[in-house]
ZAKE-356631 format. One record per residue: residue in one letter; x, y, z of N, C-alpha, C, O in turn. Coordinates in Angstrom, 3 decimals, padded with zeros to 6 digits. Example, Ala and Ser with C-alpha at 12.3 -4.5 7.8 and 13.67 -1.06 7.14 Angstrom:
! residues 2
<rec a, <013.190, -005.690, 007.800>, <012.300, -004.500, 007.800>, <013.200, -003.300, 007.800>, <014.236, -003.319, 008.465>>
<rec s, <012.850, -002.250, 007.080>, <013.670, -001.060, 007.140>, <012.900, 000.030, 007.870>, <013.409, 001.138, 008.039>>
***
This chain:
! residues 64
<rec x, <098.890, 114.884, 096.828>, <098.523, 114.066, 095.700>, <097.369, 114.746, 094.980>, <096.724, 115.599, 095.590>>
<rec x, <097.047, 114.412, 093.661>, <096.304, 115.601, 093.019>, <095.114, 113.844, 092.330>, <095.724, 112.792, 092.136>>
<rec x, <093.942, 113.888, 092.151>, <092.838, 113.120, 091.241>, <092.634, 113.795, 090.128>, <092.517, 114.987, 090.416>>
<rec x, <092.570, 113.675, 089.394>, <091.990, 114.123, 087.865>, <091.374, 112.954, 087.309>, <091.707, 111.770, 087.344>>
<rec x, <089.999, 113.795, 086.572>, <089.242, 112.433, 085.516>, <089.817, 112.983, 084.040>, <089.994, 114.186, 083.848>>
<rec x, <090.046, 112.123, 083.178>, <090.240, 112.593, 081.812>, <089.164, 112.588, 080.672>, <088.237, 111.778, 080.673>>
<rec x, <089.349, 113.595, 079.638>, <088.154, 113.828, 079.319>, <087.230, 112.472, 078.883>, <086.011, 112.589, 079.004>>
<rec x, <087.659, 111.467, 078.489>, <087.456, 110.279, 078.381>, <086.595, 109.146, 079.842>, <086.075, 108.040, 079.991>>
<rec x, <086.881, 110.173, 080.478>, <086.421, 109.239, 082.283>, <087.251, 108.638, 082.732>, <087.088, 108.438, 083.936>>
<rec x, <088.429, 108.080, 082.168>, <089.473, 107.466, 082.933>, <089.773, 108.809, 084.050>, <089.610, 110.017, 083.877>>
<rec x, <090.346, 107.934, 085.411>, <090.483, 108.844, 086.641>, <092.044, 108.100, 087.202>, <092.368, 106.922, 087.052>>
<rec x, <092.825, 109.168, 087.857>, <093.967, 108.441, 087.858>, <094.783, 109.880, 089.020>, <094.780, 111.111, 088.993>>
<rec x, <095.374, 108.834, 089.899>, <095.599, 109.488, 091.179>, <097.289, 110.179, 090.580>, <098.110, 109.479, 089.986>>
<rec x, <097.453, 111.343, 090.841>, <098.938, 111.418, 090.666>, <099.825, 112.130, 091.914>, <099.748, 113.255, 092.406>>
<rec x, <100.691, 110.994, 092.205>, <101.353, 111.427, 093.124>, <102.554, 112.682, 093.163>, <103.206, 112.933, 094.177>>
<rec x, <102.656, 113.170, 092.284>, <104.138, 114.495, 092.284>, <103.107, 115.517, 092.356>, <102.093, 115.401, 093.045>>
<rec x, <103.419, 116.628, 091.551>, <102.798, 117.801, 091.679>, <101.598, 118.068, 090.749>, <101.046, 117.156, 090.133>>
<rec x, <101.270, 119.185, 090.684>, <100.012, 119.525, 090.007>, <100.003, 119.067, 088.800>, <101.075, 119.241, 088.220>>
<rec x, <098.848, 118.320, 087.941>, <099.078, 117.254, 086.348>, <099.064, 118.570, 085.631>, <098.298, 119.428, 086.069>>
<rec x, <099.547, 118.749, 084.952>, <099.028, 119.755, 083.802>, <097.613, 119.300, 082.593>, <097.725, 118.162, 082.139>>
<rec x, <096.912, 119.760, 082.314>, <095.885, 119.477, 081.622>, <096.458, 119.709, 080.334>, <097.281, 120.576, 080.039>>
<rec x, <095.765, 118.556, 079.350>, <096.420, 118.867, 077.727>, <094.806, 118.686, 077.454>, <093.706, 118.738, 078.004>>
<rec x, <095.363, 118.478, 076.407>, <093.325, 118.639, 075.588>, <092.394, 117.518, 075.763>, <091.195, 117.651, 075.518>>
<rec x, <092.982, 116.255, 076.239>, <091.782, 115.415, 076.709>, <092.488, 114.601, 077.847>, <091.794, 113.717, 078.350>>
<rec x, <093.473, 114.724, 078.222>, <094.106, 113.745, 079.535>, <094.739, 114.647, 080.351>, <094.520, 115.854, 080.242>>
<rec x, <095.515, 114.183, 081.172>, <096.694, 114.895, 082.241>, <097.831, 114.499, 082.097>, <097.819, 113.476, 081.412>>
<rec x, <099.136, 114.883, 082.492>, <100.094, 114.596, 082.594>, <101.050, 115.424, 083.788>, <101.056, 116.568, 084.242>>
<rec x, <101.813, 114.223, 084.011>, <103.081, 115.089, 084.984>, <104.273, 114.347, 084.579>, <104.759, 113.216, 084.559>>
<rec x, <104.539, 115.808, 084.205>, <106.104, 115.338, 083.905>, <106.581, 115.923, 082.336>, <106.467, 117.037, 081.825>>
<rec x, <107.193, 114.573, 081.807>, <107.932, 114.862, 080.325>, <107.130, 113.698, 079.562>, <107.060, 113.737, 078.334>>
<rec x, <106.334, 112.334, 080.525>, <106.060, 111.449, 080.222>, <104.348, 111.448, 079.880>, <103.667, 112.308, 080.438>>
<rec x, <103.701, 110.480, 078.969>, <102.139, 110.852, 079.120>, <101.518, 110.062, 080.609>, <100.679, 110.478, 081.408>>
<rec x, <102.433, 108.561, 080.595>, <102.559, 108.153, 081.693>, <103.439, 107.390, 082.531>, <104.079, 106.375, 082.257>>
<rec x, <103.327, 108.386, 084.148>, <104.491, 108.750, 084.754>, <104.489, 107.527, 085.600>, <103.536, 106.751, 085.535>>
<rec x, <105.832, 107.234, 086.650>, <105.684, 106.093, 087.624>, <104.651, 106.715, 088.638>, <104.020, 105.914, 089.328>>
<rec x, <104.424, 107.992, 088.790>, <103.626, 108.315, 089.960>, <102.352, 108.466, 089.797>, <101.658, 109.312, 090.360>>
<rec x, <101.946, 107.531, 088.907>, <100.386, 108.012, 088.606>, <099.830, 106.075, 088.466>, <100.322, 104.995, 088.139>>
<rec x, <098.697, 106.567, 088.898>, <097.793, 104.930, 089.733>, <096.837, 105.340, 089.057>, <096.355, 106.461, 089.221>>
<rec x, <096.383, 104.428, 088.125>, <094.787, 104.098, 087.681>, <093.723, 104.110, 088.799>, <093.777, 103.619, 089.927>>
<rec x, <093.027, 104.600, 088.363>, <091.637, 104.345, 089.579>, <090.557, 104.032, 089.673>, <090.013, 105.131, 089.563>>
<rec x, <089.563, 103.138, 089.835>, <088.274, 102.772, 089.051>, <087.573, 104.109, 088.812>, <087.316, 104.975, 089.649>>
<rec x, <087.378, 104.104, 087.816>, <086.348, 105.225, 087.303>, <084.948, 105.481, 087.756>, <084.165, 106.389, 087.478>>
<rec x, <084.848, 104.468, 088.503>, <083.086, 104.386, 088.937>, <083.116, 105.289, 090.114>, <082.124, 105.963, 090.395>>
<rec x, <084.562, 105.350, 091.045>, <084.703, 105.899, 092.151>, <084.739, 107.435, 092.035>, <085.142, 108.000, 091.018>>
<rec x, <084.215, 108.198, 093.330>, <084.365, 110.032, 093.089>, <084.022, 110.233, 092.070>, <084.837, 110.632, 091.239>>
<rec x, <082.692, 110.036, 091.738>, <082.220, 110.586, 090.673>, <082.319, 112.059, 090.582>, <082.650, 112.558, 089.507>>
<rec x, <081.985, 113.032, 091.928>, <082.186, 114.098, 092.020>, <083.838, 114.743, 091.576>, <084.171, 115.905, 091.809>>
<rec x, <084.483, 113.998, 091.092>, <085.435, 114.777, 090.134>, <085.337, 114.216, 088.751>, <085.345, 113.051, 088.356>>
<rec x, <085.234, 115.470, 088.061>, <084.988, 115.315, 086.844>, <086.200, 115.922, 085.882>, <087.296, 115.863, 086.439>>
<rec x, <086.215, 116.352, 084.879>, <087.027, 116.942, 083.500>, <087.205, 118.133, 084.101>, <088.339, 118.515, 084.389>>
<rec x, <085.870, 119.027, 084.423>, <085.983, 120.169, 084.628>, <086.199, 120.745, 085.969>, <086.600, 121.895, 086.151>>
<rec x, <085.930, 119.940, 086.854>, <086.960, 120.399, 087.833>, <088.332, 119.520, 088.472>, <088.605, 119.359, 089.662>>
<rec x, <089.017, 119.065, 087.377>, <090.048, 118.291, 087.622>, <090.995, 119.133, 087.213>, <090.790, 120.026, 086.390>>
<rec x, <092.334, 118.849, 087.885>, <092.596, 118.298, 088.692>, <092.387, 118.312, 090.505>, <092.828, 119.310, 091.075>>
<rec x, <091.786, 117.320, 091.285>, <091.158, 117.992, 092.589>, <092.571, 117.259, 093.846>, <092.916, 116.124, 094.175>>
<rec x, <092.926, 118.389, 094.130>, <094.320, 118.306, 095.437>, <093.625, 116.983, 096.633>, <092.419, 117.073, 096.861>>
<rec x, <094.243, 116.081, 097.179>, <093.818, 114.990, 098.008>, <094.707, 114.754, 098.742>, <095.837, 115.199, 098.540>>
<rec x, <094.326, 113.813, 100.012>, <095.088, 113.839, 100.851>, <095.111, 112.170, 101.416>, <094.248, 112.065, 102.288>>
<rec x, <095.813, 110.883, 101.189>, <095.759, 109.815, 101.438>, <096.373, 109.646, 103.016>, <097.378, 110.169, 103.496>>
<rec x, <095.437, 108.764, 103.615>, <095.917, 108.726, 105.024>, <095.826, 107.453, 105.100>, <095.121, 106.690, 104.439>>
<rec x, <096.881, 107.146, 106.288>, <097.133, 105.552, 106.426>, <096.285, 105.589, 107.942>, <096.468, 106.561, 108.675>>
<rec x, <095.400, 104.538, 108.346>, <095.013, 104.199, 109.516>, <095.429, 103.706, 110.043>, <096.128, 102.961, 109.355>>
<rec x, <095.545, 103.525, 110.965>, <096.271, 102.510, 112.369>, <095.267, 101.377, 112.369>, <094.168, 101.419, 111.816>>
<rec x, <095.817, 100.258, 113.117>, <094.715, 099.345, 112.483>, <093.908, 099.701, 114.401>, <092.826, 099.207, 114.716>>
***
């Protein structure tokens, strides 16, 4: 799964492959937005930003 912030600060998890960067957002795909992409509060990971987005992640499920 890949995080990217857009140049705007919106941050948004995308689940397929690497987003491609356009001039102020991301995208994957053919679409601007895809089924595999989740909004994310923006307040969160601040440490990804514009310029180093898009950042590769790894979601893990816990056992309870």
């Amino acid at each position: 799964m890949w995080l990217a912030r857009d140049k705007n600060n919106d941050l948004y998890l995308y689940g397929c492959y690497k987003p491609n960067r356009l001039s102020v957002e991301f995208e994957c795909g053919d679409d601007d937005f895809d089924e595999d992409t989740l909004n994310v509060n923006n307040e969160l990971f601040s440490e990804v930003t514009w310029d180093n987005s898009p950042v590769e992640v790894e979601l893990k499920i816990k056992d309870k």
